[in-house]
C-alpha positions, 0 to 999 in steps of 0.5 A, spaced: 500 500 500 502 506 498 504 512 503 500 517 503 501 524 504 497 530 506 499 537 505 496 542 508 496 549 510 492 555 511 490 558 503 495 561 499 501 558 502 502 553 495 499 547 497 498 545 490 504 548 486 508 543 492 504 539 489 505 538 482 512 539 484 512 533 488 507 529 483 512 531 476 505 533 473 501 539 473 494 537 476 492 541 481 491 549 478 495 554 480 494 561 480 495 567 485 488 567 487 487 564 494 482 560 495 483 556 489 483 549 491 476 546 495 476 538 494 481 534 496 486 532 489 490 524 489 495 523 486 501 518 485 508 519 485 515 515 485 519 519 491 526 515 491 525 509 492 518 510 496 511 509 492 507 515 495 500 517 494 499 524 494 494 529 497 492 537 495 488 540 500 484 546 500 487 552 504 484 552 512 480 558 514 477 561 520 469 561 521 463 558 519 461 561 514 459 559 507 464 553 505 469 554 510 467 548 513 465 543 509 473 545 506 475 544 512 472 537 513 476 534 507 483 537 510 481 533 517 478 528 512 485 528 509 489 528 515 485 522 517 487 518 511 494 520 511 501 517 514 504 523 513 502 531 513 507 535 510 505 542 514 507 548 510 507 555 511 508 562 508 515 564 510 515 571 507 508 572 511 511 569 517 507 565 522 499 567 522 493 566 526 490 560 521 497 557 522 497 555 529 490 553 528 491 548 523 498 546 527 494 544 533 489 540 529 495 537 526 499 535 532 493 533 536 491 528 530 498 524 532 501 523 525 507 525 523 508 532 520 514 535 516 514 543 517 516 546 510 517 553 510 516 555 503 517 561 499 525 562 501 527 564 494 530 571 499 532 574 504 525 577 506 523 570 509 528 567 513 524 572 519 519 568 517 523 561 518 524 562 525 518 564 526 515 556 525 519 555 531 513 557 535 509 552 532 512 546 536 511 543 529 520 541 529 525 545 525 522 549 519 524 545 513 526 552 508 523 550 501 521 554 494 516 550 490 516 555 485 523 555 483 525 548 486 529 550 491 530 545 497 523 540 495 530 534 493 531 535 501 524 535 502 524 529 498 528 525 502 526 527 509 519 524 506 523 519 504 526 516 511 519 517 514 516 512 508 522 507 509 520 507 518 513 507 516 515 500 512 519 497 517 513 498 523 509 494 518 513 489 516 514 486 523 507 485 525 506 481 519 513 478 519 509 472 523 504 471 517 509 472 511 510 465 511 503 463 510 502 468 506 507 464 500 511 468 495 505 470 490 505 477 487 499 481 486 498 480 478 496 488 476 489 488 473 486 492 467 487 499 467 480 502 471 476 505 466 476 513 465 469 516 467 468 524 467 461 527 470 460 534 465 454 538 464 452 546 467 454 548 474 448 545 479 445 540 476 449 535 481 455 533 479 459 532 485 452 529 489 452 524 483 459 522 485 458 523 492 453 517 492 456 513 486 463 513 492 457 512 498 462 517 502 462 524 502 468 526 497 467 531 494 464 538 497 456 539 495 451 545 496 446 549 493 451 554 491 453 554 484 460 553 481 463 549 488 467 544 483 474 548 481 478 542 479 477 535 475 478 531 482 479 524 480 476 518 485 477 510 484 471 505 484 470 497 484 464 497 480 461 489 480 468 487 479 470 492 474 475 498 477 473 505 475 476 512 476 471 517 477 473 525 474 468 530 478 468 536 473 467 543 474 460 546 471 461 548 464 457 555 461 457 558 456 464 562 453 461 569 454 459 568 461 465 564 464 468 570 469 474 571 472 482 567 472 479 561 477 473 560 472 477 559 465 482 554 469 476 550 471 473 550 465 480 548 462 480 542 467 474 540 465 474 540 458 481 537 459 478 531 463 472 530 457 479 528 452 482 524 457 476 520 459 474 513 456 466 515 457 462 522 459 457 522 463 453 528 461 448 529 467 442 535 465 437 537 470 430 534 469 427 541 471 432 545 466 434 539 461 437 539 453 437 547 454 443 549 449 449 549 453 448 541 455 447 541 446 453 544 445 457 539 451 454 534 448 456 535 442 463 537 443 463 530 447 461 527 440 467 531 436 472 528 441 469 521 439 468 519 447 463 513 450 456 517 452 451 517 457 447 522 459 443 522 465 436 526 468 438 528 474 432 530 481 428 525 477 424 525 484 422 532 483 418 529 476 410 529 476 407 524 470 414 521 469 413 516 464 409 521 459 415 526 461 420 521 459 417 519 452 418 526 451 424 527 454 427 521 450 424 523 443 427 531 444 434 528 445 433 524 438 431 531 435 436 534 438 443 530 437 442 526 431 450 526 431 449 520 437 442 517 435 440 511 440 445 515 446 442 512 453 438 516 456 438 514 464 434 517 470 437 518 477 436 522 484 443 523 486 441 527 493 436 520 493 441 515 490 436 512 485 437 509 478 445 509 480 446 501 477 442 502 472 447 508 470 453 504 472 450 499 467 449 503 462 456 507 462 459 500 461 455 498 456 457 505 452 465 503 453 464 495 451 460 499 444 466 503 443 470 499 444 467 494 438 471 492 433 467 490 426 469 484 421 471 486 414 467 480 411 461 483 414 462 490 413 463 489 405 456 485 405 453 490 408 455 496 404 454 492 398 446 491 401 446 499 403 448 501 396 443 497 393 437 500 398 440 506 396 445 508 391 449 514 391 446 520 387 449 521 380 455 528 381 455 532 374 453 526 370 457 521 373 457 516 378 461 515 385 463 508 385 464 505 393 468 500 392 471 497 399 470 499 406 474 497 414 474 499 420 482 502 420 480 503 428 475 503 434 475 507 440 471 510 437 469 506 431 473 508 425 472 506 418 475 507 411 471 508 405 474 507 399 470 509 393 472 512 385 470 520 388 470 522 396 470 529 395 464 529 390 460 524 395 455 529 398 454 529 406 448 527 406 450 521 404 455 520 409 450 520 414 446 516 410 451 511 412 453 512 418 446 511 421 444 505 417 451 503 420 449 504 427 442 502 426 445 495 423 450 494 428 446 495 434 451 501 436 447 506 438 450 512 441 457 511 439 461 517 435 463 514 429 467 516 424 467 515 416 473 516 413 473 517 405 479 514 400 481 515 394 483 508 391 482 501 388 479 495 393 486 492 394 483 485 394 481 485 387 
């Protein structure tokens, strides 16, 4: 099992830009703005020779006002979990109010802590480097995770707590070792990558809340609490899943402020690395224009898709609304014709399995390959149902087609004139090809060649 560190700290004192640097990744958002982190981030990372699991967590407030604490809860949450505690300060700052707070929360969990004192990039912060003295936290260990400076000595003091962490471990299992024989965990399939999108608001991290049975991710009635694409791990009927809580995404025009693109970016940027999106919608507000133009982005990225009718409980004359909202969906995004649509109550936890269900449906429809014999055979019956139209007197020959790729299905079309063949036709194939398949909701792509079939 990993080692687990939790980096903690008042807001502002460059928890994730540690983070990132620890990681060897950009992953949590940085920017000067305090407050920037809310939910707590996971990340691996290889420190020497210690396999370590870290967490980002959000800055520790005073007071009990607004999110602060539900903030609060997922550091202690994450003090909890974690083996280590990397406490930082900002030495530039020196030593506040907040710090001994968060420094007596610290000391009175137990666990082992690190005391950093970062920004010491200058002379102005080594006032503040005696200062973490008084904190009773150990020597000040001076770092800058911008620059780098002092992270390798940081490394390896985590290090040497990772190498003790092991060695208490291994001597009460020395006893069962034996029995245990000499069998090594054989690693399993890569989980699948899921990522949660849609408007701010419409129960995003409730959804994943239930779909954990924990809380966490922070959740409220206030619009636009996710900032980072915080990815969470899940056994699902025996199949390993990474679950991606995004930010709400609204339209360009209204996106405000420095902490809003960095968040829209991370989301857009989960939507690319997932294998399958959720699309949530508001079953009091669904298929307005913005959940049109997400899903059609999904479509453009050639990603699985499910969507999902949230606070289905709030609904009157469910079936005739479903009817509606299903043949709504039909007219709307013709581009992912036949998509599951699925209703849920994340607040209520109703309609999860069916759900989970259909996203591994969507991934096994993705992830589908079709033989070439039975690809021919059926291009040669379309063909016959429907000819291509005749361009400029002449007409267009298809000779030959294969699937070149999947994830999402991709196939080439070989034929006398591709760019003379009209679009309309194109879909002509690509929904016959769909309907004949059975692949309903699967982006696909239909490539157009030039050239003879090679097996004449």
């Amino acid at each position: 099992m990993a080692f687990t560190i939790a980096i903690v700290g008042r807001p502002n004192v460059g928890k994730s830009t540690l983070f990132n640097r620890l990681a060897g990744k950009r992953l949590a958002l940085v920017d000067d703005q305090p407050g920037l982190t809310r939910d707590r981030r996971e990340a691996e990372a290889t420190l020497g020779s210690c396999a370590a699991t870290l967490i980002d967590t959000a800055g520790l407030e005073s007071g009990d006002r607004g999110l602060t604490p539900r903030m609060r809860q997922q550091t202690e949450a994450a003090i909890e979990q974690a083996d280590l505690v990397v406490f930082l300060i900002d030495a530039r700052a020196g030593v506040l109010g907040a710090d001994e707070i968060l420094a007596d929360l610290v000391r009175s969990s137990g666990k082992p802590v690190i005391l950093a004192a970062n920004k010491c990039e200058g002379r102005a912060a080594e006032p503040g480097v005696y200062e973490a003295y008084a904190l009773g936290l150990g020597e000040p260990l001076p770092i800058s995770a911008e620059h780098g400076l002092g992270v390798g000595e940081l490394s390896e003091v985590i290090q040497d707590a990772c190498r003790k962490g092991a060695a208490a471990e291994e001597a009460p299992r020395a006893e069962t070792d034996d029995e245990a024989g000499d069998e090594a965990e054989i690693p399993g399939p890569h989980p699948l990558r899921i990522a949660v999108v849609g408007r701010p608001n419409v129960g995003k991290s409730t959804l994943v809340n239930a779909l954990l049975g924990e809380e966490r991710m922070i959740t409220g009635p206030e619009a636009g609490i996710t900032r980072d694409a915080v990815a969470s791990e899940l056994a699902w009927d025996g199949r390993s899943l990474l679950l991606f809580d995004t930010a709400g995404l609204r339209r360009k025009m209204r996106v405000e402020g420095r902490a809003e693109e960095l968040s829209v970016g991370d989301a857009l940027k989960a939507i690319r690395f997932a294998e399958v999106v959720l699309l949530l919608l508001d079953a009091e507000q669904p298929f307005e224009k913005q959940d049109l133009q997400i899903a059609d982005l999904i479509a453009q990225e050639g990603r699985g898709l499910v969507i999902a009718i949230n606070k289905w409980d709030l609904v009157r004359e469910r079936e005739k609304r479903l009817s509606e909202l299903r043949e709504t969906c039909q007219r709307l995004l013709p581009q992912v014709r036949g998509v599951a649509l699925v209703t849920v109550s994340a607040l209520g936890e109703k309609g999860l399995g069916k759900l989970m269900q259909a996203v591994i449906t969507a991934d096994e429809l993705w992830n589908r390959r079709l033989p070439t014999r039975k690809l021919n055979q059926w291009l040669q019956a379309a063909v016959e149902a429907h000819p291509p139209p005749a361009v400029s007197g002449r007409r267009i020959k298809l000779r030959y087609m294969t699937q070149a790729n999947a994830r999402p299905p991709t196939f080439v079309l070989f034929c006398s004139r591709p760019k003379a063949l009209p679009e309309s036709y194109t879909r002509y194939l690509v929904n016959a090809l769909r309907e004949s398949f059975d692949m309903p909701g699967v982006p696909i792509r239909l490539n157009l060649r030039k050239g003879d079939n090679p097996y004449v």
